[in-house]
N, CA, C, O and CB atoms as a CASP TS submission, in Angstrom:
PFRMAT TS
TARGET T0000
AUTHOR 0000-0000-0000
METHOD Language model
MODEL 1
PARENT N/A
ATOM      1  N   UNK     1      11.617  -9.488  20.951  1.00  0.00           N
ATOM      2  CA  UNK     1      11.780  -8.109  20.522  1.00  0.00           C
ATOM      3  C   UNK     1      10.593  -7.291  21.025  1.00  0.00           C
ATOM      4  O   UNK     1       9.504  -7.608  20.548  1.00  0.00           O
ATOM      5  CB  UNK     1      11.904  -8.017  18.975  1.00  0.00           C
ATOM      6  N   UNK     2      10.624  -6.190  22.000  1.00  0.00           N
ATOM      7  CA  UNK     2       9.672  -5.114  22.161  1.00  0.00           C
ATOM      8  C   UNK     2       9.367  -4.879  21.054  1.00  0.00           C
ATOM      9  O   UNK     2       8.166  -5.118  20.929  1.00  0.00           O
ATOM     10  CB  UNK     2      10.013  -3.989  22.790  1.00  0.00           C
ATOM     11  N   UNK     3       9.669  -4.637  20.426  1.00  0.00           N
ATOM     12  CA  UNK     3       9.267  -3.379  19.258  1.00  0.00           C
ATOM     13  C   UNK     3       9.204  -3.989  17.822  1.00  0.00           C
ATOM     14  O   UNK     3      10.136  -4.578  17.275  1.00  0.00           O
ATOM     15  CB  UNK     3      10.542  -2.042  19.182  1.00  0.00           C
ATOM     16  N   UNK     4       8.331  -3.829  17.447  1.00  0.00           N
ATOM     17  CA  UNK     4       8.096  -4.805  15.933  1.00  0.00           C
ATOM     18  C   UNK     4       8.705  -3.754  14.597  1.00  0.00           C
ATOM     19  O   UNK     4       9.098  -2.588  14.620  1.00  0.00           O
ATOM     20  CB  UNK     4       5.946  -5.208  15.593  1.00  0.00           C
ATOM     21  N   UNK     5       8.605  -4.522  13.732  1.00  0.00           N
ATOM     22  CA  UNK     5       9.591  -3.961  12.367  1.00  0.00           C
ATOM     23  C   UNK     5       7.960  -3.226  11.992  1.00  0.00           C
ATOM     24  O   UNK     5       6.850  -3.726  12.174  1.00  0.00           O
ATOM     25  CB  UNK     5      10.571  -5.554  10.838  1.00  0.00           C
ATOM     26  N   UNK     6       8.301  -1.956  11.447  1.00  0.00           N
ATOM     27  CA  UNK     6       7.487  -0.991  11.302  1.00  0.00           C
ATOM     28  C   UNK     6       6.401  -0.003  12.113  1.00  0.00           C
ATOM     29  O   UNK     6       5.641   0.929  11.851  1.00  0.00           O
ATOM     30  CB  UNK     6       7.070  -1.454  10.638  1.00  0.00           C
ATOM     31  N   UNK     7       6.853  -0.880  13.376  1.00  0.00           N
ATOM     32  CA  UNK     7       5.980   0.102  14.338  1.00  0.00           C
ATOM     33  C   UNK     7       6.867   2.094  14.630  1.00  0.00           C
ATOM     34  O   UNK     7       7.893   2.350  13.999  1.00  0.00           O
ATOM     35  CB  UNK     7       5.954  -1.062  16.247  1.00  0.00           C
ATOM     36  N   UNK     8       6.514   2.714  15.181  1.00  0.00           N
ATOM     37  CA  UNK     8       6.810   4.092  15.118  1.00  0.00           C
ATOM     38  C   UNK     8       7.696   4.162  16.795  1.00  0.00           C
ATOM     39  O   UNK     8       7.137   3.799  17.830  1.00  0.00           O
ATOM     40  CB  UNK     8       5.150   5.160  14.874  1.00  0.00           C
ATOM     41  N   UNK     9       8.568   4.485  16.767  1.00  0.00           N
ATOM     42  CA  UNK     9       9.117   5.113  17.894  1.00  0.00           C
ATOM     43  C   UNK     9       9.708   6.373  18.349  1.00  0.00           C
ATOM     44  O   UNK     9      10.148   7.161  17.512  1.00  0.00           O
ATOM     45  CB  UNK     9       9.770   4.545  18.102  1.00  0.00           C
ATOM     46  N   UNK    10       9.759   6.631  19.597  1.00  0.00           N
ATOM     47  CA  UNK    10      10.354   8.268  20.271  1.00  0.00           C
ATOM     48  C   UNK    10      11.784   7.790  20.616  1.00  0.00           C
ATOM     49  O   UNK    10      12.137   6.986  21.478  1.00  0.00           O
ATOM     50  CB  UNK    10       9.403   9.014  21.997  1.00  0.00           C
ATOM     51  N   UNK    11      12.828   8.793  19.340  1.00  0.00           N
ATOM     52  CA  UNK    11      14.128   8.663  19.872  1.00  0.00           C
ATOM     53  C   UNK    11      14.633   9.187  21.282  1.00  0.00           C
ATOM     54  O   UNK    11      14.023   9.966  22.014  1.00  0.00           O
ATOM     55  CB  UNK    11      14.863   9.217  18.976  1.00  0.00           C
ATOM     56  N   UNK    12      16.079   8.505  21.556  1.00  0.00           N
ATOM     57  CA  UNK    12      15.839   9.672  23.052  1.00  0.00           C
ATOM     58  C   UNK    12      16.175  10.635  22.901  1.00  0.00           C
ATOM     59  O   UNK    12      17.035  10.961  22.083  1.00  0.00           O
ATOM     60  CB  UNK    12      16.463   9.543  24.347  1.00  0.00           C
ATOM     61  N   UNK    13      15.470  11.498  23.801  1.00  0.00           N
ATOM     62  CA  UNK    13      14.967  13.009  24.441  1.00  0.00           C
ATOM     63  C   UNK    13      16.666  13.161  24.566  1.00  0.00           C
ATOM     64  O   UNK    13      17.071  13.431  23.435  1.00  0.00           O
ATOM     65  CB  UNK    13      13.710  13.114  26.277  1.00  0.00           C
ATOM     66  N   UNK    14      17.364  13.116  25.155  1.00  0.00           N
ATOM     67  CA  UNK    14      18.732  13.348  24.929  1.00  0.00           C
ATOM     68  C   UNK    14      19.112  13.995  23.998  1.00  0.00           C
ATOM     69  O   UNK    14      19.553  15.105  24.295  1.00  0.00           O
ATOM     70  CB  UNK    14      19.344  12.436  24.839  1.00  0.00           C
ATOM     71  N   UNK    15      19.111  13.609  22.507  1.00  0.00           N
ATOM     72  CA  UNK    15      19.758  14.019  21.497  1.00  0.00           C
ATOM     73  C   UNK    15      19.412  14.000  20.132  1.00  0.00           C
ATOM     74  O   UNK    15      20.054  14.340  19.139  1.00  0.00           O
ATOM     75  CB  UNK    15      20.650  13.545  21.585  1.00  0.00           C
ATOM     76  N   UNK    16      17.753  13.325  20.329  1.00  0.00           N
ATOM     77  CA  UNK    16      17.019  13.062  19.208  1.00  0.00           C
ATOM     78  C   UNK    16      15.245  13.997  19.784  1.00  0.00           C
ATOM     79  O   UNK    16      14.123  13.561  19.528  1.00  0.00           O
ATOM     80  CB  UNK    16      17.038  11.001  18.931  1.00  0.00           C
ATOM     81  N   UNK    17      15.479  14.957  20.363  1.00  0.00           N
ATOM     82  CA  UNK    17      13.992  15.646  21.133  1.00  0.00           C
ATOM     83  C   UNK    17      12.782  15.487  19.901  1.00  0.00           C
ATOM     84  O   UNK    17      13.060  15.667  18.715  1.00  0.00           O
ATOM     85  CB  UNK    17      14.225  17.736  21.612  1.00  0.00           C
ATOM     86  N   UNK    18      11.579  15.167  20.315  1.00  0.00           N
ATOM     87  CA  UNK    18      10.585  15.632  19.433  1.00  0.00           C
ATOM     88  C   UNK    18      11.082  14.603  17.907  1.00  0.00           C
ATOM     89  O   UNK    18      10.819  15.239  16.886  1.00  0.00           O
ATOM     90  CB  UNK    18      10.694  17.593  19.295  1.00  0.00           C
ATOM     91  N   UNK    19      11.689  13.269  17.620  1.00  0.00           N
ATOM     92  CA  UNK    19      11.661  13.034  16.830  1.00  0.00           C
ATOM     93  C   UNK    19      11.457  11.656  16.699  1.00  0.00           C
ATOM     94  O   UNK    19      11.793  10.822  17.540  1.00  0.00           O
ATOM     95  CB  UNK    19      12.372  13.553  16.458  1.00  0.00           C
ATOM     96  N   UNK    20      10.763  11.372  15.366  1.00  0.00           N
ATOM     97  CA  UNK    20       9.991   9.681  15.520  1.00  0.00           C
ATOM     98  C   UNK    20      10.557   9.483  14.894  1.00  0.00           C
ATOM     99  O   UNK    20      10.943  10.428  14.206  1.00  0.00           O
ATOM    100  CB  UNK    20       8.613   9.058  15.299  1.00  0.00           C
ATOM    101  N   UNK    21      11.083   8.127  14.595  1.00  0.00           N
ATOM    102  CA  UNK    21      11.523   6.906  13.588  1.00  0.00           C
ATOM    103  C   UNK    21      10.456   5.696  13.946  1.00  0.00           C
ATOM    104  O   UNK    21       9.668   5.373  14.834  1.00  0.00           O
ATOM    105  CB  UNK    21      13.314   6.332  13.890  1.00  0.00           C
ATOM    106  N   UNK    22      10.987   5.209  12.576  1.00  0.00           N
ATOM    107  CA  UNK    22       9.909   3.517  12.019  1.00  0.00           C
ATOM    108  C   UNK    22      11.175   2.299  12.202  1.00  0.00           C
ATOM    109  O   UNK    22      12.064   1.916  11.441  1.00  0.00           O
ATOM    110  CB  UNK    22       9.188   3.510   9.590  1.00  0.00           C
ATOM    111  N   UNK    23      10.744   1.885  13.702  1.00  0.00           N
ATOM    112  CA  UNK    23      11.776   0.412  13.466  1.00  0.00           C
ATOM    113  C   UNK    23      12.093  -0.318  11.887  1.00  0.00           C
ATOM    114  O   UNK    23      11.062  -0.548  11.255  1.00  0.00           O
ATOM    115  CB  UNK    23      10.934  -0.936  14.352  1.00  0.00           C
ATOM    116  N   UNK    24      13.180  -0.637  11.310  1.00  0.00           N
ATOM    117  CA  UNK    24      13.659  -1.454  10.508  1.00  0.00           C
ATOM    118  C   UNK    24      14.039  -2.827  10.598  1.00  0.00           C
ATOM    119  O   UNK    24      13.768  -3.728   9.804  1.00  0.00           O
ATOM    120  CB  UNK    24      14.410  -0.972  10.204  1.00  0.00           C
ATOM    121  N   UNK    25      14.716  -2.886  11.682  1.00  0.00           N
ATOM    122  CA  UNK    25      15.516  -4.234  11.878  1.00  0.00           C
ATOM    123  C   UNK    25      16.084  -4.448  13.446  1.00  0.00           C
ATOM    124  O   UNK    25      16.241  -3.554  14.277  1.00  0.00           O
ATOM    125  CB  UNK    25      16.872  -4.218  10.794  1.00  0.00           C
ATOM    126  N   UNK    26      16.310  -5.674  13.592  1.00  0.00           N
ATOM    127  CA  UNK    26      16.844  -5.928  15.125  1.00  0.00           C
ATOM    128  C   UNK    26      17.756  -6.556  14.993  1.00  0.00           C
ATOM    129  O   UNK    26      17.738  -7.353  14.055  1.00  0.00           O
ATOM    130  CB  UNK    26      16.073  -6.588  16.129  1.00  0.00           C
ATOM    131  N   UNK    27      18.706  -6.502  15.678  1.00  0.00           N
ATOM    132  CA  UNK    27      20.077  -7.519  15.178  1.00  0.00           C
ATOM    133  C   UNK    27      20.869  -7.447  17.040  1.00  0.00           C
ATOM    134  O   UNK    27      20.199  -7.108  18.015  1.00  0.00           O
ATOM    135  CB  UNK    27      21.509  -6.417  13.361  1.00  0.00           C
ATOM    136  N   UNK    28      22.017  -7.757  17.095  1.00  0.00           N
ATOM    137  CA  UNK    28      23.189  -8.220  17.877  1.00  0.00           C
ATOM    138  C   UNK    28      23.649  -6.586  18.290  1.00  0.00           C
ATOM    139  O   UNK    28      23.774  -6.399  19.500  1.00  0.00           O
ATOM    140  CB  UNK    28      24.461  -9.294  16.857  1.00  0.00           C
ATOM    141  N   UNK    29      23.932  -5.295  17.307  1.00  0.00           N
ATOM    142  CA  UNK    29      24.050  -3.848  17.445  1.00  0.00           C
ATOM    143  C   UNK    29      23.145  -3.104  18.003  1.00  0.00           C
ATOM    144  O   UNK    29      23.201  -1.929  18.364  1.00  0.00           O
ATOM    145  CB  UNK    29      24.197  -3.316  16.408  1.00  0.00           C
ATOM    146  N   UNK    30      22.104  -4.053  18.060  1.00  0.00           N
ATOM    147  CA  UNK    30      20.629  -3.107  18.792  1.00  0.00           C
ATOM    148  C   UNK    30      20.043  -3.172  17.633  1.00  0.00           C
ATOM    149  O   UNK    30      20.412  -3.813  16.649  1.00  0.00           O
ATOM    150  CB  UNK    30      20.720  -1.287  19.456  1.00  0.00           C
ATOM    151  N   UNK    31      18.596  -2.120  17.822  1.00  0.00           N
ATOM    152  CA  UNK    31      17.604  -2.183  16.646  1.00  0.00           C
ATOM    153  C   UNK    31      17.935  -0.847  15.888  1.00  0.00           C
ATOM    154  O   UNK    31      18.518   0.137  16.342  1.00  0.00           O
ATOM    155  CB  UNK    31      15.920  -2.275  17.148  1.00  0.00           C
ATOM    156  N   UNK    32      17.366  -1.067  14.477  1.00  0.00           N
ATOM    157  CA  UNK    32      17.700  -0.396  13.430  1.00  0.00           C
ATOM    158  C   UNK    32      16.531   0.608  13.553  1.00  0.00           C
ATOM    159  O   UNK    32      15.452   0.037  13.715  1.00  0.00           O
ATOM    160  CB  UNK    32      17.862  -1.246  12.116  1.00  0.00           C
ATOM    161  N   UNK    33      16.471   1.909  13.519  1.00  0.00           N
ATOM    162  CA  UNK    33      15.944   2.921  13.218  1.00  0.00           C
ATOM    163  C   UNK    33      16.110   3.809  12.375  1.00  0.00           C
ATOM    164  O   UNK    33      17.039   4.610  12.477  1.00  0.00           O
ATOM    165  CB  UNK    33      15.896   3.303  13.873  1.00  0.00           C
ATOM    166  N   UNK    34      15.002   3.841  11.112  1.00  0.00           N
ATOM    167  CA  UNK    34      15.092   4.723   9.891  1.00  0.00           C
ATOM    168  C   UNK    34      14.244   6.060  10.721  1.00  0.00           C
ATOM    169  O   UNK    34      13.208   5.856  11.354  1.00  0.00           O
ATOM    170  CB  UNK    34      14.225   3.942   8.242  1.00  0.00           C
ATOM    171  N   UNK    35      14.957   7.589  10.573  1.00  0.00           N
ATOM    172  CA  UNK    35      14.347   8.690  10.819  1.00  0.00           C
ATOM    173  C   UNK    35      14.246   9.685   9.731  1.00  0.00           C
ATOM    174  O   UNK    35      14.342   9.207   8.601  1.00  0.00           O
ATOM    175  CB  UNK    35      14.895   9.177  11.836  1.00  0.00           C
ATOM    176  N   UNK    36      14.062  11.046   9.822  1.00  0.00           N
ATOM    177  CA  UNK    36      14.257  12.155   8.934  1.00  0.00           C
ATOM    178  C   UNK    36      14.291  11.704   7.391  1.00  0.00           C
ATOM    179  O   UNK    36      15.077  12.400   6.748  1.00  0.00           O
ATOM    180  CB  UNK    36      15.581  12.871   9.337  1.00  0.00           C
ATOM    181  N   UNK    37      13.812  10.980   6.835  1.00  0.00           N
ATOM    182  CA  UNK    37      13.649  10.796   5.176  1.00  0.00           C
ATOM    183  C   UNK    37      14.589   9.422   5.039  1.00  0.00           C
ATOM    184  O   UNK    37      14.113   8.348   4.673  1.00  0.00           O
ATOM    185  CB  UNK    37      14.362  12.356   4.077  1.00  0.00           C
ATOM    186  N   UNK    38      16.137   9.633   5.423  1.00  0.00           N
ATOM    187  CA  UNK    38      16.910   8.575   5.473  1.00  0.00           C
ATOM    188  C   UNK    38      17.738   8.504   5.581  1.00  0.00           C
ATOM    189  O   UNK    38      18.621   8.283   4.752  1.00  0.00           O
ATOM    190  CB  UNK    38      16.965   8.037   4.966  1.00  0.00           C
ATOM    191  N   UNK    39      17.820   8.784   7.475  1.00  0.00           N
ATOM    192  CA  UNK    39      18.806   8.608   8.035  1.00  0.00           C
ATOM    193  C   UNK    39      18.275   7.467   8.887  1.00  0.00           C
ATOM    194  O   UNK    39      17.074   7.224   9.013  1.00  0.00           O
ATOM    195  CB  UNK    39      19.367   9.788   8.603  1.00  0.00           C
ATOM    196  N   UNK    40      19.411   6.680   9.552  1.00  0.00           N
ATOM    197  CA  UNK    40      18.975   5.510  10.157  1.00  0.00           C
ATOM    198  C   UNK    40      20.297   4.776  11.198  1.00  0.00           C
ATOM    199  O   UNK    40      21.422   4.334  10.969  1.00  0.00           O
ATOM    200  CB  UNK    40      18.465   4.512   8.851  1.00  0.00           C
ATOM    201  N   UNK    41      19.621   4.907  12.156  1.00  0.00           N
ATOM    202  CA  UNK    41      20.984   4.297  13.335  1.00  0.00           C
ATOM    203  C   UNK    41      20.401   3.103  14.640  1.00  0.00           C
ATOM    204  O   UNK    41      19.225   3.145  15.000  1.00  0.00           O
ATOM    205  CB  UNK    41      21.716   6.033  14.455  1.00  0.00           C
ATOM    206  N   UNK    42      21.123   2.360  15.082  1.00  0.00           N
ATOM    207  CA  UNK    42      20.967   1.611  16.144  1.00  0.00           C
ATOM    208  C   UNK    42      21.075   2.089  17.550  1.00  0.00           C
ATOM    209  O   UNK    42      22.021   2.673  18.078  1.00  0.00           O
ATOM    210  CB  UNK    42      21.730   0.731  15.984  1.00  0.00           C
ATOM    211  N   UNK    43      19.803   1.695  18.116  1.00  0.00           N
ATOM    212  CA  UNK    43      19.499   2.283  19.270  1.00  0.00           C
ATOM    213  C   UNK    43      19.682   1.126  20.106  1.00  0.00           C
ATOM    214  O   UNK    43      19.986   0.020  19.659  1.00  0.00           O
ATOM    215  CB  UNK    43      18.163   2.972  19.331  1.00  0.00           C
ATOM    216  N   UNK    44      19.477   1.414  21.446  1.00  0.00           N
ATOM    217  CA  UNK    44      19.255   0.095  22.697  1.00  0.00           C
ATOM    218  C   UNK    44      18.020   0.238  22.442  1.00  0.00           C
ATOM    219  O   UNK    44      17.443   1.101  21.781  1.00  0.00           O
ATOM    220  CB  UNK    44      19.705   0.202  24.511  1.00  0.00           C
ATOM    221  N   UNK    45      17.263  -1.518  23.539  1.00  0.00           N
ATOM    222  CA  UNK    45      16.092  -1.422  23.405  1.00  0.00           C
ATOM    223  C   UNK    45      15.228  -0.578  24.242  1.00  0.00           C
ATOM    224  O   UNK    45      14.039  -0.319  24.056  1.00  0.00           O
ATOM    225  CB  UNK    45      15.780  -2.463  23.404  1.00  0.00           C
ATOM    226  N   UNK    46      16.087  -0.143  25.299  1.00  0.00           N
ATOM    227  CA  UNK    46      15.857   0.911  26.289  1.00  0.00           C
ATOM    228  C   UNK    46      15.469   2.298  26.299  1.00  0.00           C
ATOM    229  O   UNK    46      14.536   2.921  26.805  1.00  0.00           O
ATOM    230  CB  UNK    46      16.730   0.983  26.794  1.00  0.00           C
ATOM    231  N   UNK    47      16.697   2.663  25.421  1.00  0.00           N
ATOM    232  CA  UNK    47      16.746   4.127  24.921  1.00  0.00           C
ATOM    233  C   UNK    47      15.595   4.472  23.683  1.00  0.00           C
ATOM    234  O   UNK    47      15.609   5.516  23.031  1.00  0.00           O
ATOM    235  CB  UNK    47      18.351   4.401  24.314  1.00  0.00           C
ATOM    236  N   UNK    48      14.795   3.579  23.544  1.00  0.00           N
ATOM    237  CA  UNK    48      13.168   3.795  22.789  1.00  0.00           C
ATOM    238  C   UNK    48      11.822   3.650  23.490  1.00  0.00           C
ATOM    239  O   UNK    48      11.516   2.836  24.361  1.00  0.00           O
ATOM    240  CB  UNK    48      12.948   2.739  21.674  1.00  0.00           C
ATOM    241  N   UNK    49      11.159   4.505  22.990  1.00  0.00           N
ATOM    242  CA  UNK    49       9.822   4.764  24.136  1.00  0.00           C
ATOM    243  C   UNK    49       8.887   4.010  22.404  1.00  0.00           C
ATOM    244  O   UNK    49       9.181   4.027  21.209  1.00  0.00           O
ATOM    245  CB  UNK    49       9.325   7.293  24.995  1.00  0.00           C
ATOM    246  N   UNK    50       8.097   3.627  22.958  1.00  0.00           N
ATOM    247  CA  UNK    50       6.811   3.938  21.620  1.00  0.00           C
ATOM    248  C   UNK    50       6.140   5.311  21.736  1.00  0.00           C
ATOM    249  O   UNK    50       5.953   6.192  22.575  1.00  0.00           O
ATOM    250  CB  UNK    50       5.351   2.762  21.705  1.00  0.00           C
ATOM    251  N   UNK    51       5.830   4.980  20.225  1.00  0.00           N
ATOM    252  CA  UNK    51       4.981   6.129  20.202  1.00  0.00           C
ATOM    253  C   UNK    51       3.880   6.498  20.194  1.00  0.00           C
ATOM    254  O   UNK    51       3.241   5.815  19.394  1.00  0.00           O
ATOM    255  CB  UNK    51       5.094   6.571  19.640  1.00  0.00           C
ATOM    256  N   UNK    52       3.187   7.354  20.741  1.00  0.00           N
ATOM    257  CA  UNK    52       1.572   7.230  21.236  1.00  0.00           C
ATOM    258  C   UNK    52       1.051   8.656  20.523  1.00  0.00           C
ATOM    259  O   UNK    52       1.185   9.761  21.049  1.00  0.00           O
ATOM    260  CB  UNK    52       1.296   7.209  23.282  1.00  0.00           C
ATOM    261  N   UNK    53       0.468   8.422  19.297  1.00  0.00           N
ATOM    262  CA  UNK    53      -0.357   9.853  19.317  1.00  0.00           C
ATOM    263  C   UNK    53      -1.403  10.641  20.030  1.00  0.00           C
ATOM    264  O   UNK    53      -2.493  10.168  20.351  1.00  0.00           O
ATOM    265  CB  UNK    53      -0.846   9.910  18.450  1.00  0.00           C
ATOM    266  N   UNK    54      -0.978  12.009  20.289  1.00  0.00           N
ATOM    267  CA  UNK    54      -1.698  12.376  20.984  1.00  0.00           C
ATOM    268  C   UNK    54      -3.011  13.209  20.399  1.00  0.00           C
ATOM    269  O   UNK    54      -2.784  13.503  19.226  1.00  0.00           O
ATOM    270  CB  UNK    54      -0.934  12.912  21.762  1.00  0.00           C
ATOM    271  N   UNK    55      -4.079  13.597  20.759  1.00  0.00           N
ATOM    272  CA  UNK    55      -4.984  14.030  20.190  1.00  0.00           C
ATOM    273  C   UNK    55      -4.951  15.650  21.083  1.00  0.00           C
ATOM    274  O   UNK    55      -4.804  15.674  22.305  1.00  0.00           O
ATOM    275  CB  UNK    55      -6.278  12.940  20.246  1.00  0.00           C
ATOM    276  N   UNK    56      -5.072  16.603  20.464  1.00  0.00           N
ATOM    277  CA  UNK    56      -5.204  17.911  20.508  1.00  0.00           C
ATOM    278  C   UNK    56      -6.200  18.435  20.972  1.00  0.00           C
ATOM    279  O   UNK    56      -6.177  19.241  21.902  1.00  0.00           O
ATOM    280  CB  UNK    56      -5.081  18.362  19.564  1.00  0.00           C
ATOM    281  N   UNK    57      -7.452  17.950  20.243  1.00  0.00           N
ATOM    282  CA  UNK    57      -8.872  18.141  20.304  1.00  0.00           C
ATOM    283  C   UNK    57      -9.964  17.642  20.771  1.00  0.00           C
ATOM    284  O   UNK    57     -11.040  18.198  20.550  1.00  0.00           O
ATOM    285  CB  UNK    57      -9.157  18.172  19.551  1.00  0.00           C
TER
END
């Protein structure tokens, strides 16, 4: 698994712009992504970038 259960990811830019989710789960459907308070859907492992904070200052 790329992506570990609780690490932070960038949905895709497609149809999710500007929005992070916290991996949940990995299964056979793809991986589980909880976003927006609690909503939560299966992504490819592809269609997820990590997420890198950026510093401003």
């Amino acid at each position: 698994m790329k992506y570990k259960i609780g690490q932070l990811v960038n949905l895709p830019e497609t149809r999710y712009k500007g929005i992070i989710g916290t991996v949940i789960a990995e299964n056979k459907a793809g991986i589980l992504v909880r976003f927006n308070g609690s909503q939560q859907l299966y992504f490819k492992e592809e269609e997820l970038k990590a997420y890198k904070k950026i510093n401003k200052f």
